[in-house]
C-alpha positions in Angstrom: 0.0 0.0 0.0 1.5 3.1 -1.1 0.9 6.2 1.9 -0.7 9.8 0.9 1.4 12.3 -0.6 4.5 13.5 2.0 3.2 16.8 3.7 5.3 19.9 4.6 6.0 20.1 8.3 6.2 23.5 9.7 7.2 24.2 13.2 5.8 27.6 13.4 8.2 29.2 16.1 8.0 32.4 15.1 6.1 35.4 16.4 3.9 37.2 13.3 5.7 40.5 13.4 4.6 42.2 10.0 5.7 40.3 6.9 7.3 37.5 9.0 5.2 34.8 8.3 4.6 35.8 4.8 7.0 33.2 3.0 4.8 30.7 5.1 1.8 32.3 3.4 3.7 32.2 -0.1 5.0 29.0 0.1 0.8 27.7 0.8 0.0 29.6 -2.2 2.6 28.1 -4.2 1.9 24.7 -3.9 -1.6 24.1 -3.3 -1.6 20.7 -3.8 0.5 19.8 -1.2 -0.7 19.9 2.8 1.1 21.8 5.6 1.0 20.2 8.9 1.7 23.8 10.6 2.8 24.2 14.5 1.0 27.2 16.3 3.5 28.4 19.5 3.0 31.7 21.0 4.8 30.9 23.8 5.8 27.8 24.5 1.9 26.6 24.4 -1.2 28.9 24.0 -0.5 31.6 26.8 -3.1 34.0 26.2 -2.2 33.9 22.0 -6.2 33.5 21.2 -6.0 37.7 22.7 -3.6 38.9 20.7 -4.6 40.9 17.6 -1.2 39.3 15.7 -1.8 36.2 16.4 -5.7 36.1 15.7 -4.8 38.2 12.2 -1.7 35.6 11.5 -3.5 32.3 12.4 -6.9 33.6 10.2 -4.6 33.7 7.2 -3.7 30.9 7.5 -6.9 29.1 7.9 -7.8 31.0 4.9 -6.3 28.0 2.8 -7.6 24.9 2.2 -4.5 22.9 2.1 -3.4 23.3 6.1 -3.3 21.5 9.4 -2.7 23.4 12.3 -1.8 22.4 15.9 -1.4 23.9 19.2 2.3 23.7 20.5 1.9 22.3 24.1 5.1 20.5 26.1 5.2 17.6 28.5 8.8 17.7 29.6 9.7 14.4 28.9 6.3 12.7 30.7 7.5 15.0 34.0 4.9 17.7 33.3 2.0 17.5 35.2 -1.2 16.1 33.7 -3.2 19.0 35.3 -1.3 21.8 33.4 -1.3 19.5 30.4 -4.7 19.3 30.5 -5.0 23.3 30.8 -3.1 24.2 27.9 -5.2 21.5 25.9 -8.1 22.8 27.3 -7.3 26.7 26.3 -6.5 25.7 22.8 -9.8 23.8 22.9 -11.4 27.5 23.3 -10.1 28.8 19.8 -12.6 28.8 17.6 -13.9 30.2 14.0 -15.9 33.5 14.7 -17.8 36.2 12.2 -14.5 37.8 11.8 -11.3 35.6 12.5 -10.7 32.2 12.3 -8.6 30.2 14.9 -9.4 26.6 15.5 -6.7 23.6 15.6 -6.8 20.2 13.6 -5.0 18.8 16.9 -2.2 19.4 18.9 1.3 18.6 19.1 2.7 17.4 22.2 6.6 18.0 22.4 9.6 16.8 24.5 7.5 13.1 24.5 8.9 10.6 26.3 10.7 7.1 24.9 10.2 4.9 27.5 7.5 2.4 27.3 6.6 3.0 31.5 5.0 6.5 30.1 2.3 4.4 28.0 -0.4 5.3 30.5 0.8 9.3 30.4 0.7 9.3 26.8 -2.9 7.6 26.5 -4.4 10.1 29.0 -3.1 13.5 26.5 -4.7 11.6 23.6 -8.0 11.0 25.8 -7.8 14.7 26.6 -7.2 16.1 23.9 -10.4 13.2 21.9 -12.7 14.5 25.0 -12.2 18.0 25.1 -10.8 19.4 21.4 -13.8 19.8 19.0 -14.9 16.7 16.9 -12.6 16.2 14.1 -10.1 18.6 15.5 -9.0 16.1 17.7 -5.7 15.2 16.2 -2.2 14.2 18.3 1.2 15.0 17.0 3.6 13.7 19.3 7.4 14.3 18.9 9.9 12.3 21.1 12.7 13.5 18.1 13.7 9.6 18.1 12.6 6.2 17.2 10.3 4.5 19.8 9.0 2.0 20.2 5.7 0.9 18.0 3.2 1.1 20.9 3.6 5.1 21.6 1.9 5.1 17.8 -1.1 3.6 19.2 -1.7 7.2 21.1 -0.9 9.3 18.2 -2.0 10.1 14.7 1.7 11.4 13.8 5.3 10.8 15.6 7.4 12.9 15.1 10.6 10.2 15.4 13.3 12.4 14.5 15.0 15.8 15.0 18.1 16.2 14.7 21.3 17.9 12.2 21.6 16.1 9.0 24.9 15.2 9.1 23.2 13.4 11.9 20.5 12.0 9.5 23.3 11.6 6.5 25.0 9.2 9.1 23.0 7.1 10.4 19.6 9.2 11.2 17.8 8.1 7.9 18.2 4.0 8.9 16.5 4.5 12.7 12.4 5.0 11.8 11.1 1.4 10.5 9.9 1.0 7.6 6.7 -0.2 9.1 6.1 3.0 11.0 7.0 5.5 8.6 3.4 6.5 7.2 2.6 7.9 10.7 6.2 9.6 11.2 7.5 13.0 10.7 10.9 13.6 10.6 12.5 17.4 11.2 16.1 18.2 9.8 18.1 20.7 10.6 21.5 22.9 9.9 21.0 21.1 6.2 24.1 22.6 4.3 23.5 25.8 2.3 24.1 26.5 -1.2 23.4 22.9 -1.8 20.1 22.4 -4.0 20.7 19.7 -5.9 21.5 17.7 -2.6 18.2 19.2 -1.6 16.2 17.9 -4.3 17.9 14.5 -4.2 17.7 14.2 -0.1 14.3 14.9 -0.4 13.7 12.7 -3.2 14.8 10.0 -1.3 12.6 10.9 1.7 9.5 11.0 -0.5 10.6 7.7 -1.7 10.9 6.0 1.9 7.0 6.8 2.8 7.7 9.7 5.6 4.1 11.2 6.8 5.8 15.0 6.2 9.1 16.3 6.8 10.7 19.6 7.5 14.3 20.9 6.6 16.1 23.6 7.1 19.7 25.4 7.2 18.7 27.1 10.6 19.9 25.8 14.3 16.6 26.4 15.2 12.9 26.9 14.5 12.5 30.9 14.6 13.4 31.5 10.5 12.9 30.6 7.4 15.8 29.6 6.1 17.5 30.3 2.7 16.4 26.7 1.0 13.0 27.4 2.1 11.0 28.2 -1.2 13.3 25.6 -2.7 12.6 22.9 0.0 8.7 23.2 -0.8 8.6 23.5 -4.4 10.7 20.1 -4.7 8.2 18.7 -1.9 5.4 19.6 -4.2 7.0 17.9 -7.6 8.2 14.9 -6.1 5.1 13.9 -4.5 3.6 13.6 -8.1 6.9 12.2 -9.6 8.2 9.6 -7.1 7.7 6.5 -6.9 7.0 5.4 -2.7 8.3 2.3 -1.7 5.8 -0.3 -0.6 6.3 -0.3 3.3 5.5 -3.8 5.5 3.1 -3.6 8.5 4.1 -3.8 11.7 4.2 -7.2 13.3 1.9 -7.5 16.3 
Protein backbone atom coordinates (compact mmCIF):
# COMPACT_ATOMS: atom_id res chain seq x y z
CA UNK A 1 0.00 0.00 0.00
CA UNK A 2 1.49 3.12 -1.13
CA UNK A 3 0.93 6.17 1.93
CA UNK A 4 -0.70 9.79 0.91
CA UNK A 5 1.37 12.26 -0.59
CA UNK A 6 4.50 13.46 2.02
CA UNK A 7 3.21 16.78 3.70
CA UNK A 8 5.34 19.93 4.64
CA UNK A 9 6.02 20.06 8.35
CA UNK A 10 6.24 23.46 9.72
CA UNK A 11 7.21 24.21 13.21
CA UNK A 12 5.77 27.65 13.38
CA UNK A 13 8.16 29.18 16.13
CA UNK A 14 8.01 32.39 15.11
CA UNK A 15 6.10 35.42 16.37
CA UNK A 16 3.93 37.22 13.27
CA UNK A 17 5.68 40.49 13.41
CA UNK A 18 4.63 42.23 10.04
CA UNK A 19 5.73 40.31 6.89
CA UNK A 20 7.28 37.49 8.96
CA UNK A 21 5.19 34.80 8.29
CA UNK A 22 4.64 35.76 4.83
CA UNK A 23 7.04 33.24 2.98
CA UNK A 24 4.75 30.70 5.06
CA UNK A 25 1.84 32.27 3.42
CA UNK A 26 3.68 32.15 -0.12
CA UNK A 27 5.02 29.03 0.15
CA UNK A 28 0.85 27.73 0.77
CA UNK A 29 0.00 29.61 -2.24
CA UNK A 30 2.65 28.12 -4.23
CA UNK A 31 1.90 24.69 -3.92
CA UNK A 32 -1.62 24.08 -3.28
CA UNK A 33 -1.63 20.68 -3.77
CA UNK A 34 0.48 19.78 -1.24
CA UNK A 35 -0.66 19.91 2.83
CA UNK A 36 1.12 21.83 5.58
CA UNK A 37 0.99 20.19 8.89
CA UNK A 38 1.65 23.78 10.63
CA UNK A 39 2.83 24.15 14.46
CA UNK A 40 1.05 27.17 16.32
CA UNK A 41 3.50 28.38 19.47
CA UNK A 42 3.00 31.68 20.98
CA UNK A 43 4.79 30.86 23.76
CA UNK A 44 5.76 27.83 24.48
CA UNK A 45 1.89 26.64 24.36
CA UNK A 46 -1.21 28.90 24.05
CA UNK A 47 -0.49 31.56 26.79
CA UNK A 48 -3.07 34.00 26.21
CA UNK A 49 -2.19 33.89 22.03
CA UNK A 50 -6.18 33.53 21.19
CA UNK A 51 -6.04 37.66 22.70
CA UNK A 52 -3.58 38.91 20.68
CA UNK A 53 -4.63 40.90 17.60
CA UNK A 54 -1.18 39.30 15.67
CA UNK A 55 -1.82 36.21 16.43
CA UNK A 56 -5.74 36.10 15.74
CA UNK A 57 -4.84 38.17 12.23
CA UNK A 58 -1.71 35.60 11.51
CA UNK A 59 -3.54 32.26 12.35
CA UNK A 60 -6.90 33.60 10.16
CA UNK A 61 -4.61 33.72 7.18
CA UNK A 62 -3.71 30.87 7.48
CA UNK A 63 -6.90 29.11 7.90
CA UNK A 64 -7.79 30.99 4.86
CA UNK A 65 -6.34 27.97 2.78
CA UNK A 66 -7.61 24.94 2.21
CA UNK A 67 -4.49 22.86 2.05
CA UNK A 68 -3.37 23.27 6.06
CA UNK A 69 -3.34 21.48 9.39
CA UNK A 70 -2.72 23.40 12.33
CA UNK A 71 -1.75 22.35 15.88
CA UNK A 72 -1.44 23.93 19.22
CA UNK A 73 2.32 23.66 20.49
CA UNK A 74 1.88 22.27 24.15
CA UNK A 75 5.05 20.49 26.10
CA UNK A 76 5.16 17.56 28.51
CA UNK A 77 8.75 17.69 29.59
CA UNK A 78 9.73 14.43 28.93
CA UNK A 79 6.27 12.66 30.72
CA UNK A 80 7.55 14.99 34.03
CA UNK A 81 4.93 17.70 33.33
CA UNK A 82 1.99 17.51 35.23
CA UNK A 83 -1.16 16.14 33.71
CA UNK A 84 -3.16 18.99 35.30
CA UNK A 85 -1.27 21.76 33.39
CA UNK A 86 -1.28 19.51 30.40
CA UNK A 87 -4.72 19.26 30.51
CA UNK A 88 -5.00 23.30 30.79
CA UNK A 89 -3.05 24.16 27.93
CA UNK A 90 -5.22 21.51 25.92
CA UNK A 91 -8.08 22.80 27.32
CA UNK A 92 -7.28 26.71 26.29
CA UNK A 93 -6.48 25.71 22.80
CA UNK A 94 -9.75 23.77 22.86
CA UNK A 95 -11.39 27.51 23.30
CA UNK A 96 -10.12 28.82 19.85
CA UNK A 97 -12.63 28.81 17.55
CA UNK A 98 -13.93 30.23 14.01
CA UNK A 99 -15.92 33.54 14.74
CA UNK A 100 -17.81 36.19 12.24
CA UNK A 101 -14.45 37.78 11.80
CA UNK A 102 -11.26 35.63 12.54
CA UNK A 103 -10.68 32.21 12.28
CA UNK A 104 -8.58 30.21 14.89
CA UNK A 105 -9.41 26.56 15.48
CA UNK A 106 -6.69 23.62 15.60
CA UNK A 107 -6.82 20.22 13.63
CA UNK A 108 -4.99 18.84 16.88
CA UNK A 109 -2.18 19.44 18.95
CA UNK A 110 1.34 18.62 19.05
CA UNK A 111 2.69 17.38 22.16
CA UNK A 112 6.56 17.96 22.44
CA UNK A 113 9.63 16.78 24.48
CA UNK A 114 7.45 13.13 24.51
CA UNK A 115 8.91 10.62 26.33
CA UNK A 116 10.67 7.13 24.92
CA UNK A 117 10.19 4.90 27.51
CA UNK A 118 7.47 2.42 27.30
CA UNK A 119 6.58 3.04 31.46
CA UNK A 120 4.99 6.47 30.08
CA UNK A 121 2.28 4.43 28.04
CA UNK A 122 -0.37 5.29 30.52
CA UNK A 123 0.83 9.34 30.45
CA UNK A 124 0.71 9.31 26.77
CA UNK A 125 -2.93 7.58 26.49
CA UNK A 126 -4.38 10.08 28.98
CA UNK A 127 -3.13 13.51 26.49
CA UNK A 128 -4.66 11.60 23.59
CA UNK A 129 -8.03 10.97 25.81
CA UNK A 130 -7.81 14.75 26.64
CA UNK A 131 -7.20 16.07 23.92
CA UNK A 132 -10.40 13.19 21.92
CA UNK A 133 -12.74 14.54 25.00
CA UNK A 134 -12.15 18.02 25.12
CA UNK A 135 -10.81 19.40 21.40
CA UNK A 136 -13.85 19.83 19.00
CA UNK A 137 -14.92 16.70 16.92
CA UNK A 138 -12.64 16.20 14.09
CA UNK A 139 -10.06 18.57 15.52
CA UNK A 140 -8.98 16.05 17.66
CA UNK A 141 -5.71 15.22 16.24
CA UNK A 142 -2.25 14.24 18.33
CA UNK A 143 1.16 14.99 16.98
CA UNK A 144 3.64 13.68 19.27
CA UNK A 145 7.41 14.31 18.92
CA UNK A 146 9.93 12.30 21.12
CA UNK A 147 12.68 13.52 18.14
CA UNK A 148 13.66 9.55 18.14
CA UNK A 149 12.57 6.22 17.18
CA UNK A 150 10.28 4.54 19.83
CA UNK A 151 8.98 2.01 20.21
CA UNK A 152 5.65 0.93 18.03
CA UNK A 153 3.18 1.13 20.95
CA UNK A 154 3.58 5.12 21.55
CA UNK A 155 1.93 5.14 17.77
CA UNK A 156 -1.05 3.55 19.21
CA UNK A 157 -1.68 7.24 21.11
CA UNK A 158 -0.87 9.30 18.19
CA UNK A 159 -1.97 10.06 14.68
CA UNK A 160 1.68 11.41 13.75
CA UNK A 161 5.30 10.78 15.60
CA UNK A 162 7.44 12.92 15.12
CA UNK A 163 10.61 10.22 15.41
CA UNK A 164 13.28 12.38 14.45
CA UNK A 165 14.98 15.84 14.99
CA UNK A 166 18.12 16.22 14.70
CA UNK A 167 21.35 17.88 12.20
CA UNK A 168 21.64 16.11 8.96
CA UNK A 169 24.88 15.23 9.06
CA UNK A 170 23.16 13.37 11.91
CA UNK A 171 20.51 11.96 9.52
CA UNK A 172 23.28 11.62 6.50
CA UNK A 173 25.05 9.16 9.11
CA UNK A 174 22.98 7.11 10.42
CA UNK A 175 19.58 9.24 11.18
CA UNK A 176 17.84 8.12 7.92
CA UNK A 177 18.15 4.03 8.90
CA UNK A 178 16.46 4.55 12.66
CA UNK A 179 12.44 4.95 11.77
CA UNK A 180 11.05 1.43 10.54
CA UNK A 181 9.93 0.99 7.57
CA UNK A 182 6.68 -0.18 9.09
CA UNK A 183 6.08 3.00 11.01
CA UNK A 184 6.98 5.51 8.63
CA UNK A 185 3.42 6.47 7.21
CA UNK A 186 2.60 7.90 10.69
CA UNK A 187 6.16 9.61 11.23
CA UNK A 188 7.54 12.98 10.68
CA UNK A 189 10.87 13.63 10.59
CA UNK A 190 12.53 17.40 11.15
CA UNK A 191 16.09 18.15 9.84
CA UNK A 192 18.09 20.68 10.56
CA UNK A 193 21.48 22.87 9.87
CA UNK A 194 20.96 21.06 6.24
CA UNK A 195 24.13 22.57 4.27
CA UNK A 196 23.53 25.80 2.29
CA UNK A 197 24.06 26.45 -1.22
CA UNK A 198 23.43 22.86 -1.76
CA UNK A 199 20.07 22.40 -4.02
CA UNK A 200 20.74 19.73 -5.92
CA UNK A 201 21.52 17.75 -2.64
CA UNK A 202 18.18 19.25 -1.61
CA UNK A 203 16.24 17.90 -4.26
CA UNK A 204 17.86 14.52 -4.22
CA UNK A 205 17.69 14.17 -0.14
CA UNK A 206 14.25 14.92 -0.44
CA UNK A 207 13.71 12.67 -3.22
CA UNK A 208 14.84 10.04 -1.28
CA UNK A 209 12.55 10.92 1.67
CA UNK A 210 9.49 10.99 -0.45
CA UNK A 211 10.56 7.73 -1.66
CA UNK A 212 10.89 6.02 1.89
CA UNK A 213 7.04 6.79 2.76
CA UNK A 214 7.69 9.68 5.64
CA UNK A 215 4.09 11.22 6.83
CA UNK A 216 5.81 15.04 6.17
CA UNK A 217 9.14 16.34 6.84
CA UNK A 218 10.72 19.57 7.48
CA UNK A 219 14.29 20.86 6.60
CA UNK A 220 16.09 23.58 7.10
CA UNK A 221 19.72 25.43 7.15
CA UNK A 222 18.71 27.12 10.57
CA UNK A 223 19.85 25.77 14.26
CA UNK A 224 16.65 26.44 15.23
CA UNK A 225 12.86 26.89 14.54
CA UNK A 226 12.51 30.91 14.65
CA UNK A 227 13.42 31.53 10.54
CA UNK A 228 12.89 30.59 7.36
CA UNK A 229 15.80 29.55 6.13
CA UNK A 230 17.54 30.30 2.74
CA UNK A 231 16.39 26.69 1.01
CA UNK A 232 12.96 27.42 2.12
CA UNK A 233 10.99 28.17 -1.24
CA UNK A 234 13.28 25.63 -2.69
CA UNK A 235 12.55 22.90 -0.01
CA UNK A 236 8.67 23.25 -0.83
CA UNK A 237 8.59 23.46 -4.40
CA UNK A 238 10.73 20.10 -4.68
CA UNK A 239 8.17 18.68 -1.89
CA UNK A 240 5.36 19.61 -4.23
CA UNK A 241 6.97 17.89 -7.63
CA UNK A 242 8.21 14.91 -6.10
CA UNK A 243 5.12 13.86 -4.51
CA UNK A 244 3.65 13.57 -8.14
CA UNK A 245 6.86 12.22 -9.60
CA UNK A 246 8.22 9.60 -7.13
CA UNK A 247 7.70 6.54 -6.92
CA UNK A 248 6.98 5.39 -2.69
CA UNK A 249 8.33 2.28 -1.68
CA UNK A 250 5.82 -0.27 -0.58
CA UNK A 251 6.28 -0.32 3.31
CA UNK A 252 5.49 -3.78 5.49
CA UNK A 253 3.10 -3.59 8.46
CA UNK A 254 4.13 -3.75 11.73
CA UNK A 255 4.22 -7.17 13.33
CA UNK A 256 1.92 -7.50 16.35
Amino acid sequence: MVNLAMAVAVPLYIWPTINAWQPLYNAISAAPNTTFNIIINPDSGPSNGASQPDIISAVTTLRSHSNVQLFGYVHIEYAKRSADSVHKDIKTYSTWKKTSKSDIHLDGIFVDEAPWETKYLPYMKDIQTYIHNTMPKSHQKVWTNPGIPIDAKFYDYADYVNAYENSYADWNATGHNKIPECLRQKSTVMIHDFPKNAPGKLNSDTKNIVANGYNATFITTSSGYEDFSAIWSQYVKDVAKLTTTTKVKTLPNCKK
